[in-house]
Backbone as ProteinMPNN parsed JSONL, in Angstrom:
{"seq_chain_A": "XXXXXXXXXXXXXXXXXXXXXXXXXXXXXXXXXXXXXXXXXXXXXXXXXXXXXXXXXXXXXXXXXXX", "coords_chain_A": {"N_chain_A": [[0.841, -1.183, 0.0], [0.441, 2.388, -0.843], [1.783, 5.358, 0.091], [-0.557, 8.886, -0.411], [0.073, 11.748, -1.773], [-0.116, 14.771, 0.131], [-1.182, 16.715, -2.254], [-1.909, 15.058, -3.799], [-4.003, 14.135, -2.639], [-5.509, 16.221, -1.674], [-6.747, 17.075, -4.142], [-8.463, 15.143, -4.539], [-10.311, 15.527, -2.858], [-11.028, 17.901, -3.552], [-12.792, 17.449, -5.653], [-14.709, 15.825, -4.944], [-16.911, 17.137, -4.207], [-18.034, 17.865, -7.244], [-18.739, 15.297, -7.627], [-20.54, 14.776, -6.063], [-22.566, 16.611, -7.284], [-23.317, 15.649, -9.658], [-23.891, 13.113, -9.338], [-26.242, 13.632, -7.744], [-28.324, 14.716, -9.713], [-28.172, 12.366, -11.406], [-29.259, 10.86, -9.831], [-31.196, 11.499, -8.123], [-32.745, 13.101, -9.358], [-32.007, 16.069, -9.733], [-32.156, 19.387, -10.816], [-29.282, 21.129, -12.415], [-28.177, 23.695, -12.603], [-26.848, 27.12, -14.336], [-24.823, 28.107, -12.448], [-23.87, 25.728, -10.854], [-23.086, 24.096, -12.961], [-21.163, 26.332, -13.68], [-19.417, 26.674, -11.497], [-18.266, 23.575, -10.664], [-17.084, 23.237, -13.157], [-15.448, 25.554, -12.889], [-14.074, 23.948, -10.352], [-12.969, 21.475, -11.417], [-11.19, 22.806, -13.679], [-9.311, 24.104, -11.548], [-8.094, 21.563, -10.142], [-7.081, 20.643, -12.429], [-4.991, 22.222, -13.391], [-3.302, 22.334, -10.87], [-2.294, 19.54, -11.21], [-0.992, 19.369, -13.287], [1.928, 19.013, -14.464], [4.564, 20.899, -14.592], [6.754, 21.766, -17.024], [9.626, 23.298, -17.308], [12.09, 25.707, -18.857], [15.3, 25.29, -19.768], [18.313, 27.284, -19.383], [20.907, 28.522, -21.28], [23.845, 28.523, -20.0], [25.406, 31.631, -20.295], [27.148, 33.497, -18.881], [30.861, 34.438, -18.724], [33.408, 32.074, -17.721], [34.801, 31.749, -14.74], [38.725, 31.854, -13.848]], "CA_chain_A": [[0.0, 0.0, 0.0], [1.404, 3.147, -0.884], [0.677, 6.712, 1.004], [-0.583, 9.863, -1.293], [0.731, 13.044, -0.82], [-0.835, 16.178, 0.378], [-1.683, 17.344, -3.383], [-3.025, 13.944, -4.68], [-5.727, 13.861, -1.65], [-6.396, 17.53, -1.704], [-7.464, 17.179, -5.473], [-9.605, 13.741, -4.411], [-10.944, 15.916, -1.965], [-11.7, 18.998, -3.873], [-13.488, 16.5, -6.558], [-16.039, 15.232, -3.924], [-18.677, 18.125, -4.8], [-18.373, 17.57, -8.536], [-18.667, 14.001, -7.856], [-22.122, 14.805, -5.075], [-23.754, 17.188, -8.312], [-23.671, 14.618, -11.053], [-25.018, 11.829, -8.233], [-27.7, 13.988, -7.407], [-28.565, 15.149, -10.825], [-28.973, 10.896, -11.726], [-29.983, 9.683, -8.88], [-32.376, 12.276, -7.147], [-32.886, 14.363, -10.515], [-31.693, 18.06, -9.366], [-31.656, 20.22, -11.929], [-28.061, 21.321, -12.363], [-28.361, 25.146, -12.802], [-25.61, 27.462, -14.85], [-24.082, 28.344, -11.663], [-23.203, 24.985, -10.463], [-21.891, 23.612, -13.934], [-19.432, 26.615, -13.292], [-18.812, 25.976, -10.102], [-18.137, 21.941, -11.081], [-15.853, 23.41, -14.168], [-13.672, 25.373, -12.155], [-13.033, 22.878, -10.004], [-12.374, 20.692, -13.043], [-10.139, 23.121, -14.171], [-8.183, 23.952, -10.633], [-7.565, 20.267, -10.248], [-5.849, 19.744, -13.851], [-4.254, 23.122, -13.249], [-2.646, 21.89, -9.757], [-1.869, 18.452, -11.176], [-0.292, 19.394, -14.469], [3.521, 19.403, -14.837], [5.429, 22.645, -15.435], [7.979, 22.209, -18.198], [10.83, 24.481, -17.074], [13.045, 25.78, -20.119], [16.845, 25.177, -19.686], [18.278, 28.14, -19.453], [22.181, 28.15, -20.895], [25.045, 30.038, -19.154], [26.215, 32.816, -20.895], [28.29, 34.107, -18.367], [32.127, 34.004, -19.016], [33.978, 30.83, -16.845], [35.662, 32.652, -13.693], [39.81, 31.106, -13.563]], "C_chain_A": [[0.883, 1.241, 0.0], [0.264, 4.648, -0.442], [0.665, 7.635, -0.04], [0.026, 10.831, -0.62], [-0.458, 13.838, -0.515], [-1.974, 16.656, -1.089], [-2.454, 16.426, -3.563], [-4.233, 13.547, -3.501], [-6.139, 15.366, -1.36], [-7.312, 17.844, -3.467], [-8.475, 16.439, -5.471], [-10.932, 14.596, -3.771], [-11.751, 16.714, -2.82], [-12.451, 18.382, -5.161], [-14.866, 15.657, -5.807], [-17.803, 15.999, -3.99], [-19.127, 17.809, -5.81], [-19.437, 16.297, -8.988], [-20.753, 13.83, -7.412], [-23.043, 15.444, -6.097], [-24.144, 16.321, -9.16], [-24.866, 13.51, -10.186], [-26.1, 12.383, -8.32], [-28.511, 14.251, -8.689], [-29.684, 13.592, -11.147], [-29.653, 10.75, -10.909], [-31.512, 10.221, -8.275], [-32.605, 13.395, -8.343], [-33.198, 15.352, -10.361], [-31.306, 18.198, -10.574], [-30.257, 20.687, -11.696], [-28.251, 23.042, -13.122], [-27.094, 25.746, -13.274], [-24.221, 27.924, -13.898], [-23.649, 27.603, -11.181], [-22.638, 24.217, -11.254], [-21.013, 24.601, -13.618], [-18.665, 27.0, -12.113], [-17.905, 24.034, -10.254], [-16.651, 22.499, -12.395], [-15.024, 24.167, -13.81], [-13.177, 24.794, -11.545], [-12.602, 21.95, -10.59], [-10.737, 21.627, -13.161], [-8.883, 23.268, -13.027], [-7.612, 22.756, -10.438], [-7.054, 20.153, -11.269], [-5.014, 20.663, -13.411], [-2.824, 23.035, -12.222], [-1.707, 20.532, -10.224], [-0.624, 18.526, -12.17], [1.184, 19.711, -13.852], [4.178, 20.139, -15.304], [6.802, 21.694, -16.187], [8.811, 23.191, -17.744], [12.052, 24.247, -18.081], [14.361, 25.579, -19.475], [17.158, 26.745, -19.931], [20.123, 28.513, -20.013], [23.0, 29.568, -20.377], [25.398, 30.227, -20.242], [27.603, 33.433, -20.136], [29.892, 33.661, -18.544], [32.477, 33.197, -17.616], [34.533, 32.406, -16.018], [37.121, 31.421, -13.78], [39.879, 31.262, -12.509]], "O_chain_A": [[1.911, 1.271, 0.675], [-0.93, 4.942, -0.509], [1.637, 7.558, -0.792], [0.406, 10.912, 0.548], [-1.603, 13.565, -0.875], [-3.184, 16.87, -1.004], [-3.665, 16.646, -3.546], [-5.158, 12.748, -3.65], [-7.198, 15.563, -0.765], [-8.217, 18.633, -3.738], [-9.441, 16.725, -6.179], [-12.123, 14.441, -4.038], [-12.949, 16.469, -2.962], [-12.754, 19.354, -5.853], [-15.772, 15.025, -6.348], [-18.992, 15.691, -3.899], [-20.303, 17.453, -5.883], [-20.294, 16.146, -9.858], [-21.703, 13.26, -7.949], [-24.22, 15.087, -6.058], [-25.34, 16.211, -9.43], [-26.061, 13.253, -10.335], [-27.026, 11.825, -8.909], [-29.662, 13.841, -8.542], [-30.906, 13.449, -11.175], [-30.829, 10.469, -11.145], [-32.552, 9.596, -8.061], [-32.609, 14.586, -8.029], [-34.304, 15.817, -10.639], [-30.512, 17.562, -11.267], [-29.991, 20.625, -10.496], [-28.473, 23.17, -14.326], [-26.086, 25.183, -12.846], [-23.061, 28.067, -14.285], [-22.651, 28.051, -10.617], [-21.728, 23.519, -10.808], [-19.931, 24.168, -13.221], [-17.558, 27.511, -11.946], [-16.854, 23.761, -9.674], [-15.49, 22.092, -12.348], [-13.853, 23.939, -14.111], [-11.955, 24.691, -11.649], [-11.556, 21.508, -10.116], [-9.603, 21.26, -12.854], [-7.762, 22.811, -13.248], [-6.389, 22.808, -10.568], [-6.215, 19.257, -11.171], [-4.024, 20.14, -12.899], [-1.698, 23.438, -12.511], [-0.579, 20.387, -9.752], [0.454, 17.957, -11.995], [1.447, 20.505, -12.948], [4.449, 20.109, -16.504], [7.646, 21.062, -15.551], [8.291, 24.274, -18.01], [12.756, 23.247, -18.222], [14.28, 25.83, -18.273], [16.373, 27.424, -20.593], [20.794, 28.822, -19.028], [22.889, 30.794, -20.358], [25.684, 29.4, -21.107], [28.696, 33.728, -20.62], [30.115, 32.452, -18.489], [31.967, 33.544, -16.551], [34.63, 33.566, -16.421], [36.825, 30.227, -13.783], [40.778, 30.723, -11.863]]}, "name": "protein", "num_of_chains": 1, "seq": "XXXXXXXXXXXXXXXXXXXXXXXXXXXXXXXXXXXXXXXXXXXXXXXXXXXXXXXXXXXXXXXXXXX"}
């Protein structure tokens, strides 16, 4: 068994509403109103945003060697 970190259970976490609108939507058929699809799609988007992998450019030295 392996432990998550901090990030990968604060994203599980912050995915738990998204997860409670859709349920309710099927299961108990709540209308889903324009304010809680974008409520549901920013947290969509903060979660990829958080998860995604920065690319950091190389950067080369210029500076002249010190002897």
């Amino acid at each position: 068994m392996s432990l998550l970190g901090a990030v990968k259970t604060s994203v599980y976490i912050y995915l738990v509403p998204v997860i409670t609108v859709v349920a309710s939507a099927l299961i108990l058929h709540e209308r889903i109103t324009w304010i809680t699809l974008l409520g549901a799609l920013l947290t969509l988007l903060g979660s990829f945003i958080s998860e995604k992998k920065v690319q950091r450019k190389r950067i080369p030295n210029t500076l002249p060697k010190l002897q």
